[in-house]
PDB file as gemmi writes it, atoms N, CA and C in Angstrom:
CRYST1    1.000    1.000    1.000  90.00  90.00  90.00 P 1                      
ATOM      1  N   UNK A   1      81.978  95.343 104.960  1.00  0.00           N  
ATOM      2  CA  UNK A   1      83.254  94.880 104.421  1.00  0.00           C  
ATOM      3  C   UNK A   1      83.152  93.374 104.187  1.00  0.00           C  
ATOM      4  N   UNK A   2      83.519  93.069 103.230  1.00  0.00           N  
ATOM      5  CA  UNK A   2      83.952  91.298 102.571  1.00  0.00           C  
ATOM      6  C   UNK A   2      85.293  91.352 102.560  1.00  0.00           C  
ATOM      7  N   UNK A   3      85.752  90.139 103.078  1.00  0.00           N  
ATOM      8  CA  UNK A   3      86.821  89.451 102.653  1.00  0.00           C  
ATOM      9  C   UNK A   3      86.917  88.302 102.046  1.00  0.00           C  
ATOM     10  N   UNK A   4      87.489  88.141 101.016  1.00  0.00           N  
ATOM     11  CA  UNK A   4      87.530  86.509 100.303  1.00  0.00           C  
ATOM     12  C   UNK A   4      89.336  86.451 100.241  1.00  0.00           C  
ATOM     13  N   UNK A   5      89.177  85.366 100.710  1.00  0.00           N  
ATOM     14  CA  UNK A   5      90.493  84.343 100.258  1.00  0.00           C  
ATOM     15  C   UNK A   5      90.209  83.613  98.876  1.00  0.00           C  
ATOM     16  N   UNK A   6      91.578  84.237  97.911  1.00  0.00           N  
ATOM     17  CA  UNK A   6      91.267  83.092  96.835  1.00  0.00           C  
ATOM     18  C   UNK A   6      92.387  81.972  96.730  1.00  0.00           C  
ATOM     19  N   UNK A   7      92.197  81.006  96.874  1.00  0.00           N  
ATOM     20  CA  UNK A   7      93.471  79.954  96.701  1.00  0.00           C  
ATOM     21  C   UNK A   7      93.830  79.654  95.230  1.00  0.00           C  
ATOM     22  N   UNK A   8      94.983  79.686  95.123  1.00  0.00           N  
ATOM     23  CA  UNK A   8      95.209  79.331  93.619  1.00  0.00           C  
ATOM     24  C   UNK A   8      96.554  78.878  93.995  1.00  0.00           C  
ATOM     25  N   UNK A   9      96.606  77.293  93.369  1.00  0.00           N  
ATOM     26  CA  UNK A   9      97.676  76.611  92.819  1.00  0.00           C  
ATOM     27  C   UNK A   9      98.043  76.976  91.316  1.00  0.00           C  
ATOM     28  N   UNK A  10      99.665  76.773  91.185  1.00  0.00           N  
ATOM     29  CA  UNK A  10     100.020  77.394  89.489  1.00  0.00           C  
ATOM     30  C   UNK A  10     100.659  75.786  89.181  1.00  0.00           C  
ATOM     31  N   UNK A  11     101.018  75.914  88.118  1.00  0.00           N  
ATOM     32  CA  UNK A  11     102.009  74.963  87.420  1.00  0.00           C  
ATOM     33  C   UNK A  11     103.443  75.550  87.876  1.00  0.00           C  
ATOM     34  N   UNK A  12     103.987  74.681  88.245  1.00  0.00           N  
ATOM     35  CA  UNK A  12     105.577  74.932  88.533  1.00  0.00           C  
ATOM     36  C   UNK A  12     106.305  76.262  87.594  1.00  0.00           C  
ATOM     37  N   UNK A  13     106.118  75.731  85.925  1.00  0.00           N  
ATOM     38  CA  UNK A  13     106.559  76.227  85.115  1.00  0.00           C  
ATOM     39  C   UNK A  13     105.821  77.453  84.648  1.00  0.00           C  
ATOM     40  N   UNK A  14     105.155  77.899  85.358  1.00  0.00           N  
ATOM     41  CA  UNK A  14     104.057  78.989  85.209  1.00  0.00           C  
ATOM     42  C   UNK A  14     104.190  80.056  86.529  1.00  0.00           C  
ATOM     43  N   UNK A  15     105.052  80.249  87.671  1.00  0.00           N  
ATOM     44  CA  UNK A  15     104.992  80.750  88.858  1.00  0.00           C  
ATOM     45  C   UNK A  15     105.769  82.284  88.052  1.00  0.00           C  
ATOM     46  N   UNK A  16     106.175  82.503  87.549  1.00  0.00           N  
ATOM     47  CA  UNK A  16     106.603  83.586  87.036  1.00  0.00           C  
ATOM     48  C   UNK A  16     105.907  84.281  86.145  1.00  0.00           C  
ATOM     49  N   UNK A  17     105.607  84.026  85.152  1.00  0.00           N  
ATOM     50  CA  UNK A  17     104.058  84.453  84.653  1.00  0.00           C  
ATOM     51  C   UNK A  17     103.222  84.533  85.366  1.00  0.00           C  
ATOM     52  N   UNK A  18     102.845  84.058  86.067  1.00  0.00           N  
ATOM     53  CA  UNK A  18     101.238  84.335  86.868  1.00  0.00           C  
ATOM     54  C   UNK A  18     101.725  85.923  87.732  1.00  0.00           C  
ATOM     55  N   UNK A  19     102.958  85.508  88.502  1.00  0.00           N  
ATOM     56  CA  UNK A  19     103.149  86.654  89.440  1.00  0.00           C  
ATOM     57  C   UNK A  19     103.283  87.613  88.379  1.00  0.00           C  
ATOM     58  N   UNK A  20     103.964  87.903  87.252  1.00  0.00           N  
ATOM     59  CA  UNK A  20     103.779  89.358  86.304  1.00  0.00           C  
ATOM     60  C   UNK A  20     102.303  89.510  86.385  1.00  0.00           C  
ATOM     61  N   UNK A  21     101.496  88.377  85.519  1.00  0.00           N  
ATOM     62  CA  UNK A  21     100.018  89.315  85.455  1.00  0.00           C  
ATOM     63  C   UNK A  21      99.154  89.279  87.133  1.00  0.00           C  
ATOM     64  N   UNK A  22      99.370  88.724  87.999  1.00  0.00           N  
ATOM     65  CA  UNK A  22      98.488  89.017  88.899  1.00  0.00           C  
ATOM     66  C   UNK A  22      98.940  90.375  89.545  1.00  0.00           C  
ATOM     67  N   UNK A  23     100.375  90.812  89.559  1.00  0.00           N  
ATOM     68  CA  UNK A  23     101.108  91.719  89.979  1.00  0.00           C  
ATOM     69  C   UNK A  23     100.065  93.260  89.113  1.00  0.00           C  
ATOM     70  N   UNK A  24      99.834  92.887  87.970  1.00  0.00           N  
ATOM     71  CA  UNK A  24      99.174  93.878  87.177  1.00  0.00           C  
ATOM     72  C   UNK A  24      97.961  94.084  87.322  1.00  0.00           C  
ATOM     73  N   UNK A  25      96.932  92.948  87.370  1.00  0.00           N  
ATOM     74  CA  UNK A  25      95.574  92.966  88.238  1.00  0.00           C  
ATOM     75  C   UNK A  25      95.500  93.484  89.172  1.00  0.00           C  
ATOM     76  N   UNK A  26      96.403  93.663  90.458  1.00  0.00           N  
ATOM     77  CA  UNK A  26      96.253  93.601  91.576  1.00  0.00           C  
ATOM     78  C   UNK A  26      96.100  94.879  91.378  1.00  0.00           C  
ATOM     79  N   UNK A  27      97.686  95.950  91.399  1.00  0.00           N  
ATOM     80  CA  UNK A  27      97.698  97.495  90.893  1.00  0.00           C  
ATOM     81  C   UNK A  27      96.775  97.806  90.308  1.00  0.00           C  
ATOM     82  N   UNK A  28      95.757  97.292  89.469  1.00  0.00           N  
ATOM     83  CA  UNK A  28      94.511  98.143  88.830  1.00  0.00           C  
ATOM     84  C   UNK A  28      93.326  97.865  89.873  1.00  0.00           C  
ATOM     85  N   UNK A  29      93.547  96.950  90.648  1.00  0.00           N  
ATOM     86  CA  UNK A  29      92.218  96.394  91.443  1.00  0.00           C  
ATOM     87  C   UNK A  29      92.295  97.289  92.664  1.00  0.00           C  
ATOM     88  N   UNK A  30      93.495  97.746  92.997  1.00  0.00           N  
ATOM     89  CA  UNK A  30      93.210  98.446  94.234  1.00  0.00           C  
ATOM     90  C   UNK A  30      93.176  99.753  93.933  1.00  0.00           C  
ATOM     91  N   UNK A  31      92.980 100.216  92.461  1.00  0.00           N  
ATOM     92  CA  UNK A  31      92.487 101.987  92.182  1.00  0.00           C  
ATOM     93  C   UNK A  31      90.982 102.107  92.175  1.00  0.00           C  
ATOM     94  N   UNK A  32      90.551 100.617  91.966  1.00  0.00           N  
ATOM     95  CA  UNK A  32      88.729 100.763  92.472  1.00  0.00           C  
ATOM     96  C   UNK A  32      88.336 101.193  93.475  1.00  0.00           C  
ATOM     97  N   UNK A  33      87.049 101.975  93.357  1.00  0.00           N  
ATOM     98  CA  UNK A  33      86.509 102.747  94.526  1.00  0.00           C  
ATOM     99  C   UNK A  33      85.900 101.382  95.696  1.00  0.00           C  
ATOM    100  N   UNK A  34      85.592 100.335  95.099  1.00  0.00           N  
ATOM    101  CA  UNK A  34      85.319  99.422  96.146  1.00  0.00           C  
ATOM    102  C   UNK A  34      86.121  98.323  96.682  1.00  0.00           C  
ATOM    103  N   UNK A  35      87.475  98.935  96.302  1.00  0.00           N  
ATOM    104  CA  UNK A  35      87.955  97.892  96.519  1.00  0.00           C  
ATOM    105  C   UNK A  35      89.272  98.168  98.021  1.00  0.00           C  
ATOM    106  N   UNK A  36      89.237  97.856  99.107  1.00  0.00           N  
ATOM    107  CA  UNK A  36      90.188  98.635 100.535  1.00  0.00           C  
ATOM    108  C   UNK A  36      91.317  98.027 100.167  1.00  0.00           C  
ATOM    109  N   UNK A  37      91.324  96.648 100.062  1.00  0.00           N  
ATOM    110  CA  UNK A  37      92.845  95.844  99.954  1.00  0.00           C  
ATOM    111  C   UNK A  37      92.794  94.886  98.703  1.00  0.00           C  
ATOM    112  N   UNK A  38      93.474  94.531  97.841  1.00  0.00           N  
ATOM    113  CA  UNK A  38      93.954  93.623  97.231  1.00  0.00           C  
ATOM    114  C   UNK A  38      95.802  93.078  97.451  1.00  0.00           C  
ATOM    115  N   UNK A  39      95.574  92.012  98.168  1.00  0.00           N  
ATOM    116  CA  UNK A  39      96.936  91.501  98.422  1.00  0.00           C  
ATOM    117  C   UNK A  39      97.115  90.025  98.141  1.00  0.00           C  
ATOM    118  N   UNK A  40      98.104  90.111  97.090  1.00  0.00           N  
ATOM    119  CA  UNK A  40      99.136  88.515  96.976  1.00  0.00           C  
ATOM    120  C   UNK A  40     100.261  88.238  97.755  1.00  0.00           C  
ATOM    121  N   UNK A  41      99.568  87.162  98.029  1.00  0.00           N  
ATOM    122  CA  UNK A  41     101.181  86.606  99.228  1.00  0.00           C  
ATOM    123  C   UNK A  41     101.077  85.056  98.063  1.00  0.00           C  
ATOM    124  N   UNK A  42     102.503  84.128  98.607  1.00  0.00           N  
ATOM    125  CA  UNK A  42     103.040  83.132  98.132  1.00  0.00           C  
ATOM    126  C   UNK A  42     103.162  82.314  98.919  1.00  0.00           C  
ATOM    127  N   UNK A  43     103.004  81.138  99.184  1.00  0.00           N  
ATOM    128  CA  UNK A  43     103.648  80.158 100.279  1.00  0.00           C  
ATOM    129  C   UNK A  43     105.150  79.890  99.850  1.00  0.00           C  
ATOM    130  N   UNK A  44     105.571  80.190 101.008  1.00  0.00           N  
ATOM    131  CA  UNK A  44     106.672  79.958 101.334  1.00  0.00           C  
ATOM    132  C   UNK A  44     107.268  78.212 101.322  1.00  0.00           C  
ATOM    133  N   UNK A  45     106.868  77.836 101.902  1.00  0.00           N  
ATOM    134  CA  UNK A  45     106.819  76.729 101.864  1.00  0.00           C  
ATOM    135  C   UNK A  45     106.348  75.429 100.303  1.00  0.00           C  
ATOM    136  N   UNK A  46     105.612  76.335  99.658  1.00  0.00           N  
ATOM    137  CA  UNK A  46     105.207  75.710  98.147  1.00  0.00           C  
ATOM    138  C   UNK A  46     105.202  77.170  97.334  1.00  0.00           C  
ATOM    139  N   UNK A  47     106.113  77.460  96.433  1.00  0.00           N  
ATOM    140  CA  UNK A  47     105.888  78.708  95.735  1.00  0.00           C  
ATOM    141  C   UNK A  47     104.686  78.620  94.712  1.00  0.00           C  
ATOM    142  N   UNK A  48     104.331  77.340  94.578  1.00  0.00           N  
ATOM    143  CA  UNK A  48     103.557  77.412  93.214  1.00  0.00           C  
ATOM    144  C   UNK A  48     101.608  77.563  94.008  1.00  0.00           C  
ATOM    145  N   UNK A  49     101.691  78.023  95.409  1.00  0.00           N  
ATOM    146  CA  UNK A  49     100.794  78.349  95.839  1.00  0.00           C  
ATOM    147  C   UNK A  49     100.671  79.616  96.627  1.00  0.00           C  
ATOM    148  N   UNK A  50      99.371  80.293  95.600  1.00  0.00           N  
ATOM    149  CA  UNK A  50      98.762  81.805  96.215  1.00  0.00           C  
ATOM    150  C   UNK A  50      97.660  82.073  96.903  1.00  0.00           C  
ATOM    151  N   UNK A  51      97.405  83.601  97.440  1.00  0.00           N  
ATOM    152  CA  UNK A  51      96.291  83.436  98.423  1.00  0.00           C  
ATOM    153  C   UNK A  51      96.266  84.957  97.634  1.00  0.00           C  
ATOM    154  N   UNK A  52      94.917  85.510  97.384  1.00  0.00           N  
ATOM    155  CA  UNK A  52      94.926  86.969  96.974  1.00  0.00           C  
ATOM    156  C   UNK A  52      93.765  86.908  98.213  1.00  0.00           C  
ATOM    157  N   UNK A  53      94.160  87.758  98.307  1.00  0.00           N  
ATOM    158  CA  UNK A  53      93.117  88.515  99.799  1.00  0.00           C  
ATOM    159  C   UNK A  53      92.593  90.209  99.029  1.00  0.00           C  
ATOM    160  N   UNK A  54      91.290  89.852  99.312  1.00  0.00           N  
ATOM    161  CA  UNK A  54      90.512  90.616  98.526  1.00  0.00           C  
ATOM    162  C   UNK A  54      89.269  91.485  99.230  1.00  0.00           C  
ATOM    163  N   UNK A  55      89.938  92.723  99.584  1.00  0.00           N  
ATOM    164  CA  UNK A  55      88.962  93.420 100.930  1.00  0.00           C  
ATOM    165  C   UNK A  55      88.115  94.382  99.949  1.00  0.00           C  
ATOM    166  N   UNK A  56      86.423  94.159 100.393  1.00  0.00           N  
ATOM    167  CA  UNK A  56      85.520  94.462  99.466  1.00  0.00           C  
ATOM    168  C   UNK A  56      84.719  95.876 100.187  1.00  0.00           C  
ATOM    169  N   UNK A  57      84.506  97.083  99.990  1.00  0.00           N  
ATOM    170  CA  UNK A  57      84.069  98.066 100.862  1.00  0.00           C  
ATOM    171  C   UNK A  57      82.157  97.688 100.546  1.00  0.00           C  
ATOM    172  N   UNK A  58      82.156  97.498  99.454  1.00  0.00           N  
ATOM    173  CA  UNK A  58      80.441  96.915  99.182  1.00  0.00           C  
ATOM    174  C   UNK A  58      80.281  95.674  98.791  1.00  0.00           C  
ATOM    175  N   UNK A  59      78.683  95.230  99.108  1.00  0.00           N  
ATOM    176  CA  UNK A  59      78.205  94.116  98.475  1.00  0.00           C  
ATOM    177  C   UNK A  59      78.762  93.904  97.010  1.00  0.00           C  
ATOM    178  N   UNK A  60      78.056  94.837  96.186  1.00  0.00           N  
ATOM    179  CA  UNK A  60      78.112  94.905  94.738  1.00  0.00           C  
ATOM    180  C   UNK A  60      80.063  94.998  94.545  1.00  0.00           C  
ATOM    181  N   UNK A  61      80.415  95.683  95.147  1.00  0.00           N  
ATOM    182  CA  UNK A  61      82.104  95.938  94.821  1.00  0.00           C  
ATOM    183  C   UNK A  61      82.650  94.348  93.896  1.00  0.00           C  
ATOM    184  N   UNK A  62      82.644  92.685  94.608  1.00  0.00           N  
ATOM    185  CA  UNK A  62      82.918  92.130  93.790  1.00  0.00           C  
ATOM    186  C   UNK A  62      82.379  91.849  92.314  1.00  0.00           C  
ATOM    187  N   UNK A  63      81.356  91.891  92.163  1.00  0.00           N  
ATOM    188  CA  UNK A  63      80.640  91.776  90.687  1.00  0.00           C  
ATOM    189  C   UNK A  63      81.352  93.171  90.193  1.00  0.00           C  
ATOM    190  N   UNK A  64      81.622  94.441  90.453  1.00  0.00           N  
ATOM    191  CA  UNK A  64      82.178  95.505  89.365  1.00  0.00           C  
ATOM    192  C   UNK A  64      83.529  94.754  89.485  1.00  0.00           C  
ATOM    193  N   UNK A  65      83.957  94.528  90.214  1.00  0.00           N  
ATOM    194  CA  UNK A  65      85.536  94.157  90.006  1.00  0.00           C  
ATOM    195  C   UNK A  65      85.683  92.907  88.758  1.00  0.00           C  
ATOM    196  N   UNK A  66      84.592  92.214  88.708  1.00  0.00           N  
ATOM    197  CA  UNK A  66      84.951  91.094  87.819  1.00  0.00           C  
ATOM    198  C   UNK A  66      84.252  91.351  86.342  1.00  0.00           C  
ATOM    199  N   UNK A  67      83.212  93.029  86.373  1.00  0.00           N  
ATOM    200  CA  UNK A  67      83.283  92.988  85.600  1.00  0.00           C  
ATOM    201  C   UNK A  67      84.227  94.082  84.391  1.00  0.00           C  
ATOM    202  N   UNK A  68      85.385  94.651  85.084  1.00  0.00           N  
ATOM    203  CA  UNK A  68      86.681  95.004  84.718  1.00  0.00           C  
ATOM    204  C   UNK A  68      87.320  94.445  83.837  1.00  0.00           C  
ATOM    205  N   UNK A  69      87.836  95.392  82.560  1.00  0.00           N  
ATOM    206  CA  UNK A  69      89.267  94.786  81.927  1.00  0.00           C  
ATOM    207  C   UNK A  69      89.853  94.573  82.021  1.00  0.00           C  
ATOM    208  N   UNK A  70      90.457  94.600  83.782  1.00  0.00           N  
ATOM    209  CA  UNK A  70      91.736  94.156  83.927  1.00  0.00           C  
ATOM    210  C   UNK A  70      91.592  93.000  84.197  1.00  0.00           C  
ATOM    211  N   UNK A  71      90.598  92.831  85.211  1.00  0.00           N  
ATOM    212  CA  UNK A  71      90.012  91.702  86.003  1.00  0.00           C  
ATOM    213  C   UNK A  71      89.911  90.489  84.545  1.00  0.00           C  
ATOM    214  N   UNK A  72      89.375  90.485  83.599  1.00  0.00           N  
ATOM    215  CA  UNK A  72      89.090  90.039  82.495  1.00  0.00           C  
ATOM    216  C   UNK A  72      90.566  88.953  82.080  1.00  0.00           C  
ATOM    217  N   UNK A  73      91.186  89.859  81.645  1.00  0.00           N  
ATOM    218  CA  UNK A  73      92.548  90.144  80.849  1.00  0.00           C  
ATOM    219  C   UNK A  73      93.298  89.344  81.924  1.00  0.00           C  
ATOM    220  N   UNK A  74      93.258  89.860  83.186  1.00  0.00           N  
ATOM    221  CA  UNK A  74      93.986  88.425  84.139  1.00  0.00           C  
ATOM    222  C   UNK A  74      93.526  86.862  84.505  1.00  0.00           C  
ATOM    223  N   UNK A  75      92.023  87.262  84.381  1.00  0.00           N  
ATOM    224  CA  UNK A  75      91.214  85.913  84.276  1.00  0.00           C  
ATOM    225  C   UNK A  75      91.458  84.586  82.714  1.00  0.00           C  
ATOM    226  N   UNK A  76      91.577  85.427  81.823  1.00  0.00           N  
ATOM    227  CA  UNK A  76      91.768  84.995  80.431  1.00  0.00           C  
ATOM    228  C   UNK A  76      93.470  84.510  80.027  1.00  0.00           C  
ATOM    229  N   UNK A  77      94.163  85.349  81.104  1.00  0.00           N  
ATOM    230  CA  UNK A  77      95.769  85.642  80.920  1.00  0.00           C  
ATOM    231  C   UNK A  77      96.383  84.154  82.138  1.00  0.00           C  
ATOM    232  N   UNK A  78      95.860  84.208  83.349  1.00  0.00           N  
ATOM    233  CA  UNK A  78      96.567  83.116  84.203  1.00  0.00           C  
ATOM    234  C   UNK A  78      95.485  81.334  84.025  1.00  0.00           C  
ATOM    235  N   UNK A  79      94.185  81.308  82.818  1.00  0.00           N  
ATOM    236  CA  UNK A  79      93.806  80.206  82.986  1.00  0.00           C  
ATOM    237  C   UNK A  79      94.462  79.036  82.846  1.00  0.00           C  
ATOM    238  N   UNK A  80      95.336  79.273  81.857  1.00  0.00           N  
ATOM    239  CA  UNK A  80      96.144  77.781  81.644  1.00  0.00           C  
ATOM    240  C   UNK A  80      97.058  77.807  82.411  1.00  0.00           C  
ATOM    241  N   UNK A  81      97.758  78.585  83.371  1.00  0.00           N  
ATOM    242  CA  UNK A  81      98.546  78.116  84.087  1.00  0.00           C  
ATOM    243  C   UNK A  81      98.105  77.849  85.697  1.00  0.00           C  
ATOM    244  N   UNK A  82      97.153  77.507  85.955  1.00  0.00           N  
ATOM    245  CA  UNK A  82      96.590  76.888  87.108  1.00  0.00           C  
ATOM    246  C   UNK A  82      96.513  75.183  86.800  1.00  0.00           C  
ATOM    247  N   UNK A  83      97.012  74.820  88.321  1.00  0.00           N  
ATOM    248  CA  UNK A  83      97.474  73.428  88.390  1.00  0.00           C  
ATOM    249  C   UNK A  83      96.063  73.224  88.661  1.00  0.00           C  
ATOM    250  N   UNK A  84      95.388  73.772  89.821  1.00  0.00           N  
ATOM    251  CA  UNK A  84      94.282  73.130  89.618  1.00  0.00           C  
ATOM    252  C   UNK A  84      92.929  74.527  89.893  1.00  0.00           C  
ATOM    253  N   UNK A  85      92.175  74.046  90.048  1.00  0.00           N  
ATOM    254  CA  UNK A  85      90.817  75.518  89.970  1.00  0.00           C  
ATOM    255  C   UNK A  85      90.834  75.964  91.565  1.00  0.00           C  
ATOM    256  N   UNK A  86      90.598  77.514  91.456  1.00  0.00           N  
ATOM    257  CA  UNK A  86      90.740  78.476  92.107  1.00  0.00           C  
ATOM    258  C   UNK A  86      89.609  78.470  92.670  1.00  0.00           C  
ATOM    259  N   UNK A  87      90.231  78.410  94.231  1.00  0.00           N  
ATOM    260  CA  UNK A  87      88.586  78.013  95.034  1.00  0.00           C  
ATOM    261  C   UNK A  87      88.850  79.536  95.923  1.00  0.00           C  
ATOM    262  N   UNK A  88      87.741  79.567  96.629  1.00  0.00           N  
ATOM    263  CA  UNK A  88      87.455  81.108  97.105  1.00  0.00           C  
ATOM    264  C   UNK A  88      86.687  80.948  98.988  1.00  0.00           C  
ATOM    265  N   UNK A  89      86.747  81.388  99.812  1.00  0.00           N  
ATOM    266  CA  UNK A  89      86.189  82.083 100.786  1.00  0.00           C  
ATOM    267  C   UNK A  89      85.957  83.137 101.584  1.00  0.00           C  
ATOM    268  N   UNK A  90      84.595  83.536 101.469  1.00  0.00           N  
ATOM    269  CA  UNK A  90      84.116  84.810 102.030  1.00  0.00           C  
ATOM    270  C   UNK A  90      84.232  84.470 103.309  1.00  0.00           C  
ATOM    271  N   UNK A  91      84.855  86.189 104.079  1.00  0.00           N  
ATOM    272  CA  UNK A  91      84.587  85.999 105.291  1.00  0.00           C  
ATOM    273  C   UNK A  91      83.962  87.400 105.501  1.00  0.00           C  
ATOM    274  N   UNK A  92      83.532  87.530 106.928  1.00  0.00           N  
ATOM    275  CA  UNK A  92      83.077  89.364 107.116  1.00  0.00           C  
ATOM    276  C   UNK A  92      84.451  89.406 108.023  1.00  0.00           C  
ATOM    277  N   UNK A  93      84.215  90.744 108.158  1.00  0.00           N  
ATOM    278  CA  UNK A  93      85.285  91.712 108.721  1.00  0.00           C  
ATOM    279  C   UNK A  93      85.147  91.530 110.210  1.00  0.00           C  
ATOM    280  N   UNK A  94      85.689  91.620 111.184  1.00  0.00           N  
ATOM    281  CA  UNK A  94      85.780  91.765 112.119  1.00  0.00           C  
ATOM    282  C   UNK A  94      86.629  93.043 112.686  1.00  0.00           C  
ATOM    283  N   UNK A  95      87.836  92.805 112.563  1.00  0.00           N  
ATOM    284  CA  UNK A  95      89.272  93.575 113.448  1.00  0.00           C  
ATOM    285  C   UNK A  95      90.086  94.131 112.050  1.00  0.00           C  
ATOM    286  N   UNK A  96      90.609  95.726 111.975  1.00  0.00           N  
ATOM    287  CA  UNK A  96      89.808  96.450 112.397  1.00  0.00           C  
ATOM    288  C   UNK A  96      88.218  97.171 111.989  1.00  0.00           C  
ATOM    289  N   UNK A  97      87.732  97.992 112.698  1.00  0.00           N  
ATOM    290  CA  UNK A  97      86.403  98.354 112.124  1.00  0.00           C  
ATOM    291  C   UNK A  97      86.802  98.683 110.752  1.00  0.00           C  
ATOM    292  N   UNK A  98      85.221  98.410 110.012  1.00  0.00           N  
ATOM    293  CA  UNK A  98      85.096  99.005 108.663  1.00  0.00           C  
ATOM    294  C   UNK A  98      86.320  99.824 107.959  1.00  0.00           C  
ATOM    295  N   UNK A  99      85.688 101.340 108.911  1.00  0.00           N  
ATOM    296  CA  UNK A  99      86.258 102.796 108.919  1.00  0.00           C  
ATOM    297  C   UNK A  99      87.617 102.338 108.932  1.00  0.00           C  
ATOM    298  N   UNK A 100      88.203 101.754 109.729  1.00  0.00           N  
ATOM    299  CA  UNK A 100      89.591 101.417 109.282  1.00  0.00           C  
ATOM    300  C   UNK A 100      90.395 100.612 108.223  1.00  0.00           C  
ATOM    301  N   UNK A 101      89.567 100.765 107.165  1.00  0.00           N  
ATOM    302  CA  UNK A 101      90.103 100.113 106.332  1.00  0.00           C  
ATOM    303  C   UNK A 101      90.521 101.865 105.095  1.00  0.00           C  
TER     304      UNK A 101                                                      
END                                                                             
């Protein structure tokens, strides 16, 4: 199992758009066979900042995911509205096992 955190700041005037298309990425990302979790949360505290948490069942699972139409189409669809570039960290799994995902 992989986990990546992706951080993404939006443009103020862009927090509503982004949430439609990431809302639509997400729903197609978690009908992949490698894919356990795809989840967007928001800060509370700054709305115009996201975290997609991205639970990977294989190595290879992220490379098919990015190389997807949806994945594409949201990559191409939220670029201009990022305040600034979308940074990422892998972690491994710990709690719970694998199997429980």
């Amino acid at each position: 199992m992989l986990v990546v955190h992706v951080q993404i700041q939006v443009k103020p005037e862009r927090v509503e758009a982004f949430i439609s298309a990431t809302r639509k990425n997400a729903a197609a990302s978690v009908r992949e066979p490698g894919i356990a979790r795809f989840d967007v949360v928001q800060q509370s505290d700054d709305p115009t900042r996201f975290v997609l948490v991205e639970a990977y069942r294989t190595p290879d699972a992220p490379a098919a995911h990015k190389a997807t139409a949806h994945y594409a189409l949201w990559r191409d669809t939220v670029a201009s509205m990022m305040a600034l570039p979308r940074t990422s960290v892998k972690f491994a799994n710990v709690f719970p096992d694998d199997s429980g995902w």
